[in-house]
N, C-alpha and C positions, 0 to 999 in steps of 0.2 A: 286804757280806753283811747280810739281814737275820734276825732270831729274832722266835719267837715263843712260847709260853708252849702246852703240848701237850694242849689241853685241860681234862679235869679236874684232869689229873698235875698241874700247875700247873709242870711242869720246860719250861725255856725249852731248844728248842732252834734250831740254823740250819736257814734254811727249803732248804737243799739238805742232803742228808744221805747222807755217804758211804757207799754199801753194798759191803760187804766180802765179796760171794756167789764171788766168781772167787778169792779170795787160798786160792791150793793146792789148788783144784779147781772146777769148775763148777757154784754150788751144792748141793747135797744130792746129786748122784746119785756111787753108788759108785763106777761106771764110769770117774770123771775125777777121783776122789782123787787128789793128788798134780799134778795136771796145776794148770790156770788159771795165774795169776800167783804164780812164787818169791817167798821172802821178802825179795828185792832190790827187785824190782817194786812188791812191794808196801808197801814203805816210801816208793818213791819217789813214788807216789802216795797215801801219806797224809802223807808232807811238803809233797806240793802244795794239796793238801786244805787241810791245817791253815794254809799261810801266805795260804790266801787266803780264810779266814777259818770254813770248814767244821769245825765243831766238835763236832759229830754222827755216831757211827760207828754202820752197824747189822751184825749178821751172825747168827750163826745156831751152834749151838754142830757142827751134822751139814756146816757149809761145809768140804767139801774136809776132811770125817772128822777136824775139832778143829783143822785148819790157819789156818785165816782166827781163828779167838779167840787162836791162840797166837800168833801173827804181829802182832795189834795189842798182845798185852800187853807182846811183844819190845820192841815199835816205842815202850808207852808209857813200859818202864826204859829204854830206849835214850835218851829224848828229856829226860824226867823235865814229860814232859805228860798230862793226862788227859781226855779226851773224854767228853761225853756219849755212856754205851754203852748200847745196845739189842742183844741175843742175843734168842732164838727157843728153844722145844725142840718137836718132835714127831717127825723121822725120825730112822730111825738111822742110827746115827756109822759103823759099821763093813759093812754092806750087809748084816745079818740081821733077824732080827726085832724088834727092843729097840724098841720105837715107840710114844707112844701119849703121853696126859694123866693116867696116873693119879696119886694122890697120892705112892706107893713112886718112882716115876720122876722127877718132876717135882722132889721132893727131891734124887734122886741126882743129877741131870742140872744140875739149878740150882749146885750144890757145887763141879763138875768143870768148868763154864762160870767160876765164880767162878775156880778154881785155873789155868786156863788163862790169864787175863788178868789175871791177879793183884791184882785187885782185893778188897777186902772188900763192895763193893753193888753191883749191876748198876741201875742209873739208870732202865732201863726192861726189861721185859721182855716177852714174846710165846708164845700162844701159835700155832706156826706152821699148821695148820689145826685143823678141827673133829675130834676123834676120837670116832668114832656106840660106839664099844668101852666107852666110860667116862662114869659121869654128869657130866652138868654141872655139877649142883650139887659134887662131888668138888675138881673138877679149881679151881672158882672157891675153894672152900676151903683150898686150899694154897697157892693164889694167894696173899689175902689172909692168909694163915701166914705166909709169906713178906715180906708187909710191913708186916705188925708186929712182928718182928723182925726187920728191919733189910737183910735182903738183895737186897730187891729197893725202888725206886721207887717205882714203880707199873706195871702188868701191861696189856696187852691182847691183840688177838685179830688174827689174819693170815689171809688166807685163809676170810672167814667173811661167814655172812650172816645178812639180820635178825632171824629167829627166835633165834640165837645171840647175838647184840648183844642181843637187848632182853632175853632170859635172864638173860645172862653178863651186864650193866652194865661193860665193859672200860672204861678211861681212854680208849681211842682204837683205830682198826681201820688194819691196813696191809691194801690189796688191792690187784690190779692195777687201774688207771686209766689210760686216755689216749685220746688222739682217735679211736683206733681199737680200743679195750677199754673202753664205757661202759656194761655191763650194771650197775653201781652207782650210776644215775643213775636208777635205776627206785625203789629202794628204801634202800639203804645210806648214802648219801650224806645225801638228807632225815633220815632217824635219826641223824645222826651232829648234824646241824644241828639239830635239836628237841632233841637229850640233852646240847648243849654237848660232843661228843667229836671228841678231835684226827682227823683224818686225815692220812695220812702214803702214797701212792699209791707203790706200786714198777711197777717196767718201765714208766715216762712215757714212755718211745720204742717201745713195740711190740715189743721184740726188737731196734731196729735199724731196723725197719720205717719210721719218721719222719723217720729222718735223711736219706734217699734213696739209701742204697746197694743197695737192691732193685731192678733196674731191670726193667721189661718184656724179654722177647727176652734178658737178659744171665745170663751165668754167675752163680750164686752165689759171693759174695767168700770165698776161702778162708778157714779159721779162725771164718768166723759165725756167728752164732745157728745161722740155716739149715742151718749143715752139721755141726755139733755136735749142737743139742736142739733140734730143728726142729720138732715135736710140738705146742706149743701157739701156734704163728703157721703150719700149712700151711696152713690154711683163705682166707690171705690172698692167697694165691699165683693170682689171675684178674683179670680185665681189666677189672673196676669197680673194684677195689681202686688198679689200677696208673690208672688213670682219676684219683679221686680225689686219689693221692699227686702225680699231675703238675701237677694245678690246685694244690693246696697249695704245692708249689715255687716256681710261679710270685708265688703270695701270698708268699714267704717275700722272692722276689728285688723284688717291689716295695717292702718296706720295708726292702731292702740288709741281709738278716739271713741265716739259714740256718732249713733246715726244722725241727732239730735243735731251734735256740733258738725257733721260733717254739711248738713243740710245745709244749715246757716253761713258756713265757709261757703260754700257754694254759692251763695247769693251773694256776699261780700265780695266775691273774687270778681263779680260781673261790673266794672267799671262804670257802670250807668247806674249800678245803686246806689243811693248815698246812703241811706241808713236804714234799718231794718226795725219795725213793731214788733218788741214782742210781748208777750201777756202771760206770765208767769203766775199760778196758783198759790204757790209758796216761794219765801227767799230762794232756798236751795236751786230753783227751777232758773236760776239766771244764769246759774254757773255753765252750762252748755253756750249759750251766746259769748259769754265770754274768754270761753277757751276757743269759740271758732273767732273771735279778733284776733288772736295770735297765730291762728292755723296757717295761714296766705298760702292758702293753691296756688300752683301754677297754673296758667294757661291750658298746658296739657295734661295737667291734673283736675282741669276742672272741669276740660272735653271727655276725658273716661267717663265723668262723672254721668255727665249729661248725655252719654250714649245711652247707661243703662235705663234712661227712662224714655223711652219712645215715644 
């Protein structure tokens, strides 16, 4: 495994980083509290995580309605290990209204993240989109409250774009990125590289989408993205798309690798990323991230890459 240092934060973490969005439910949405992966599951893949060298948890305090934060702090007395943690707050926990960045919330929400995982400092924290409800300037003020006294790392932003970055000055931005979600290649990206701030790219596979279990003509894989929260990859679902994802396979099977790993090589090879979210359903499901840390594109291994997706 390799680390790197998270930009401004100066906190060194591994360049794969375990995201904990499925542990007890399927991300933030209420609908699938309780569902995702048990708390069995989900130790057994931050056992895999950790022995192989993934020392970076992220999640979210509204994952699976406070299941995914209790579930790593179970796993961190269970082991008596401690992870670089990254938590989030902006949705709500419980499917009502509680949502937002203000400073009242961002306090309480910070406290209950803290108590869930039983830690005294959260290493890093997030905030998980923009909220148009509350000022900026507020919301960056309890930020840094927060870590001047001691309970937070250092803070950034999810979900956001560059008028809020260059507002906000966050240590580092998570958004979505990958071969086939690079609207952050216009603007957010370059900023991130002129202001020295980490990036940290979540859904590096599309949904699923890279790995090649979409096929043209074929059923959706039971249990998927697709047939779960299908909502922000329907768009992908036409015959450029499926075009596209076939010549990349073929690129994957000439270098005797999988699409999966070549994807993530891809985003590795881009100097501006520092490390990559990924969110794994079973242990096995790591091993692609971690054959793409040994892969290292070239340069012009990595512009072929990026041709074939227009």
């Amino acid at each position: 495994m390799e680390y790197r240092a998270l930009g401004r934060s100066g906190i060194e973490v591994s360049r794969i980083i375990l995201g904990c969005g499925n542990f007890g439910g399927i991300g933030s949405a209420p609908a699938f509290f309780g569902q995702g992966e048990s708390r069995d599951q989900a130790f057994a893949i931050m056992d895999a995580a950790w022995t192989a060298g993934i020392t970076t948890f992220d999640t979210a305090d509204a994952y699976g309605g406070g299941r995914s934060e209790s579930y790593i702090g179970d796993w961190m007395r269970s082991h008596g290990l401690r992870p670089v943690l990254t938590t989030k707050t902006f949705a709500p926990m419980t499917g009502g209204a509680d949502s937002g960045l203000s400073r009242e919330r961002i306090r309480r929400q910070v406290d209950s993240s803290l108590e869930r995982l039983g830690v005294e400092r959260l290493d890093l924290y997030l905030a998980h989109a923009m909220d148009p409800e509350t000022q900026l300037e507020e919301t960056v003020s309890v930020f840094d409250e927060l870590k001047r006294v001691g309970k937070i790392g250092a803070w950034g932003g999810s979900n956001v774009d560059v008028p809020w970055i260059e507002a906000a000055r966050p240590a580092w931005v998570q958004n979505s990125y990958s071969l086939l979600d690079r609207d952050d290649e216009t603007g957010v990206l370059p900023v991130c590289a002129r202001d020295g701030l980490g990036y940290t790219p979540y859904s590096p596979l599309a949904g699923g989408w890279l790995t090649g279990k979409y096929r043209r003509g074929e059923a959706l894989p039971e249990g998927s993205r697709m047939t779960m929260r299908p909502e922000p990859y329907a768009h992908l679902q036409r015959d450029a798309v499926f075009d596209t994802l076939e010549a990349f396979a073929a690129q994957a099977r000439e270098r005797d690798t999988t699409p999966a790993t070549l994807a993530l090589a891809w985003l590795l090879a881009d100097p501006r990323v520092t490390a990559l979210v990924i969110g794994p359903r079973r242990p096995e499901q790591l091993q692609p991230a971690l054959d793409a840390v040994a892969l290292n594109l070239s340069p012009v291994e990595r512009d072929a890459i990026t041709e074939l997706f227009p």
